[in-house]
C-alpha positions as CSV (number, residue, x, y, z in Angstrom):
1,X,24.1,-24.3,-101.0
2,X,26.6,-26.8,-102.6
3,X,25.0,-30.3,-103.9
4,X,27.9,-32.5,-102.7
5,X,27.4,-36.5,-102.2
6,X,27.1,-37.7,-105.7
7,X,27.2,-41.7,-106.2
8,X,27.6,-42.8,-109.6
9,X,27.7,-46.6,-110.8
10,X,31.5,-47.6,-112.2
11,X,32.5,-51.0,-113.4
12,X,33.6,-51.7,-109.3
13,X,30.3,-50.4,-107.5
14,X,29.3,-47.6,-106.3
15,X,31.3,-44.2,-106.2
16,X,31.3,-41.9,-103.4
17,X,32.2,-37.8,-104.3
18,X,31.8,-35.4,-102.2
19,X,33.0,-31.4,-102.5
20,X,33.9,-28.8,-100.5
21,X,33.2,-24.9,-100.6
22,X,35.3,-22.7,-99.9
23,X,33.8,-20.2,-97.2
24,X,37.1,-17.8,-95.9
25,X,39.9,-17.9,-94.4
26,X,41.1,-21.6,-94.0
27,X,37.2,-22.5,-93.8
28,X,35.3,-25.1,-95.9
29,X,31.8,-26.1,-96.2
30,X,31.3,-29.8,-96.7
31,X,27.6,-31.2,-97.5
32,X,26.3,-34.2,-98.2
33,X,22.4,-34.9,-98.9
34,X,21.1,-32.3,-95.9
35,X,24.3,-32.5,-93.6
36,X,26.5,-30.2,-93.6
37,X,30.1,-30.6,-91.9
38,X,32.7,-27.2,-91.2
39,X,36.1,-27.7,-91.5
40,X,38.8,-25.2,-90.7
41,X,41.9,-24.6,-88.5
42,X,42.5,-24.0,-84.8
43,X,43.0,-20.1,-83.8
44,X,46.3,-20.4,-83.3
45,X,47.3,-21.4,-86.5
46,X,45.7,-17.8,-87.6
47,X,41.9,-19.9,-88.0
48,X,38.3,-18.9,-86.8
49,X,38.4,-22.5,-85.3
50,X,34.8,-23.5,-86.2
51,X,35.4,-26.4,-87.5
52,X,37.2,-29.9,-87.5
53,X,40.7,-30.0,-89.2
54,X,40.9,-32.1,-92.4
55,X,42.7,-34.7,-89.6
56,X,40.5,-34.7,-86.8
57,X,37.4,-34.9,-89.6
58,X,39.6,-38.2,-90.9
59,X,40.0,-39.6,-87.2
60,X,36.1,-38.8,-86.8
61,X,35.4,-40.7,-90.2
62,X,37.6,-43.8,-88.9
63,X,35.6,-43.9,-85.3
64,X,32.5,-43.3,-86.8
65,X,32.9,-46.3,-89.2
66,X,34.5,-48.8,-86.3
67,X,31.9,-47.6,-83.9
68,X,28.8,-48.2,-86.6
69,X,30.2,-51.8,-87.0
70,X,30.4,-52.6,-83.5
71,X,26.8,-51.4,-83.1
72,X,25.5,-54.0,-86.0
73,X,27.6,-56.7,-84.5
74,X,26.3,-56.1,-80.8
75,X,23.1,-56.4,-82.2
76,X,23.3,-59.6,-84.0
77,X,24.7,-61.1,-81.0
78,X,21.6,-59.5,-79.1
79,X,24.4,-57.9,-76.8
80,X,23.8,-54.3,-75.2
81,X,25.4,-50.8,-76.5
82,X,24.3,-48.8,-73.9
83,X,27.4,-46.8,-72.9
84,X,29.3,-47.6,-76.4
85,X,32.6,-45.1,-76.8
86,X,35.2,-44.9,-79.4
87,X,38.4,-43.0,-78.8
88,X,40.7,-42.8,-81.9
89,X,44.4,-41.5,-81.7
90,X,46.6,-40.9,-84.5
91,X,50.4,-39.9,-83.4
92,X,52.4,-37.8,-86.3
93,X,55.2,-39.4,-88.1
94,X,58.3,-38.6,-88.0
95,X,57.9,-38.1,-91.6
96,X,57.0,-34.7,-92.0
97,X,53.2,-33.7,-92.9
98,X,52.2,-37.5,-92.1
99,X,50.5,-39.5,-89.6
100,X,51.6,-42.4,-88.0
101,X,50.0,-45.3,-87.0
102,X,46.1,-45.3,-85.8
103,X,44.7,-46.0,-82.5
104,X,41.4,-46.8,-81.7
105,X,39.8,-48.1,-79.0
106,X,36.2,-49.6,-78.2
107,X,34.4,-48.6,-74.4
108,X,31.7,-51.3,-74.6
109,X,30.7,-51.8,-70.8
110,X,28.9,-54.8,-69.7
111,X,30.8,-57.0,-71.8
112,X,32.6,-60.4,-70.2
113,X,36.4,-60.9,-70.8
114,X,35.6,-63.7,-73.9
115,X,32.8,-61.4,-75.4
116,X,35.1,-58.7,-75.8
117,X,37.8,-60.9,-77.2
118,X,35.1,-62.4,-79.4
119,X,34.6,-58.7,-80.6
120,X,37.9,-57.8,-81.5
121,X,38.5,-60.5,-83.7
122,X,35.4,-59.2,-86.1
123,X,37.2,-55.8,-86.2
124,X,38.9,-57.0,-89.8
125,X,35.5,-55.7,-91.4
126,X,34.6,-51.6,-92.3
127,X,34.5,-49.4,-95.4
128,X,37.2,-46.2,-93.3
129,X,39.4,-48.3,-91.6
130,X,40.3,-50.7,-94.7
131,X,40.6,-47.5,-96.7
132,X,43.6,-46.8,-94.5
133,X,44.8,-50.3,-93.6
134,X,45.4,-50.9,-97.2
135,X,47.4,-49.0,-100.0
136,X,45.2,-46.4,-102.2
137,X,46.3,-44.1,-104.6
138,X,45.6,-40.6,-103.9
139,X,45.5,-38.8,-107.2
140,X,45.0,-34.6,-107.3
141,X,44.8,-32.6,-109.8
142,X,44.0,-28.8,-110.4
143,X,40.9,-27.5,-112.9
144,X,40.0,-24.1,-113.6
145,X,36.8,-22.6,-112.4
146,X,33.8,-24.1,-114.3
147,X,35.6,-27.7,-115.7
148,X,35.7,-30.4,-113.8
149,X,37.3,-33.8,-114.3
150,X,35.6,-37.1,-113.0
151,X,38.3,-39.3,-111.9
């Protein structure tokens, strides 16, 4: 079993890690606290297909984030979330190994015209979607088995 989610204070707040095993094939194990998420590729692309892709995990991670805000803010407005759906669509870019722009949309039924309008213009708010509305630097780099570097 692989200990993933660490959080460690830094001068900005909290930071999130998490790390992936390695299983087979194009296969990973990701766990964090007692979840455990499977990532991998479909069959066609030579996979076992028991898992998420890296992208679809990314889309997941973008509706689950926009969907958990629209659940607080339904509540504070004492507003139902019976029947509640995100869909979220990413196209790729033209720019090979890249996705284009995001799509996601919010199924909230019940809701009048102006409440719905109302909603959208709180949707500025949420940890995954300003991650990828706004520059971050992505930095990688490569270790050999039993170092590790903290970023």
């Amino acid at each position: 079993m692989v200990r993933n989610l660490h959080s460690r204070k830094a001068r900005t707040g909290t930071i999130l890690e998490i790390s992936l095993q390695h299983t087979g094939g194009a296969r990973f194990s990701a766990e964090a606290r007692h979840h455990r998420v499977w990532l991998d590729q479909p069959a066609e692309d030579g996979a076992t297909d028991q898992g998420m892709t890296p992208a679809e995990l990314l889309l997941a991670s973008l509706g689950g984030c926009v969907g958990q805000y629209v659940v607080q803010y339904l509540g504070v407005h004492g507003l139902p979330s019976d029947g509640l759906a995100v869909r979220v669509a990413a196209q790729p870019a033209a720019k090979q190994l890249h996705l284009g722009g995001f799509s996601v949309e919010v199924m909230v039924p019940g809701l009048s015209s102006s409440q719905l309008r109302a909603l959208e213009k709180s949707f500025g708010a949420g940890l995954v979607q300003n991650a990828l509305r706004f520059e971050n630097p992505v930095r990688v780099t490569a270790t050999s088995a039993g170092t590790s570097k903290k970023p």
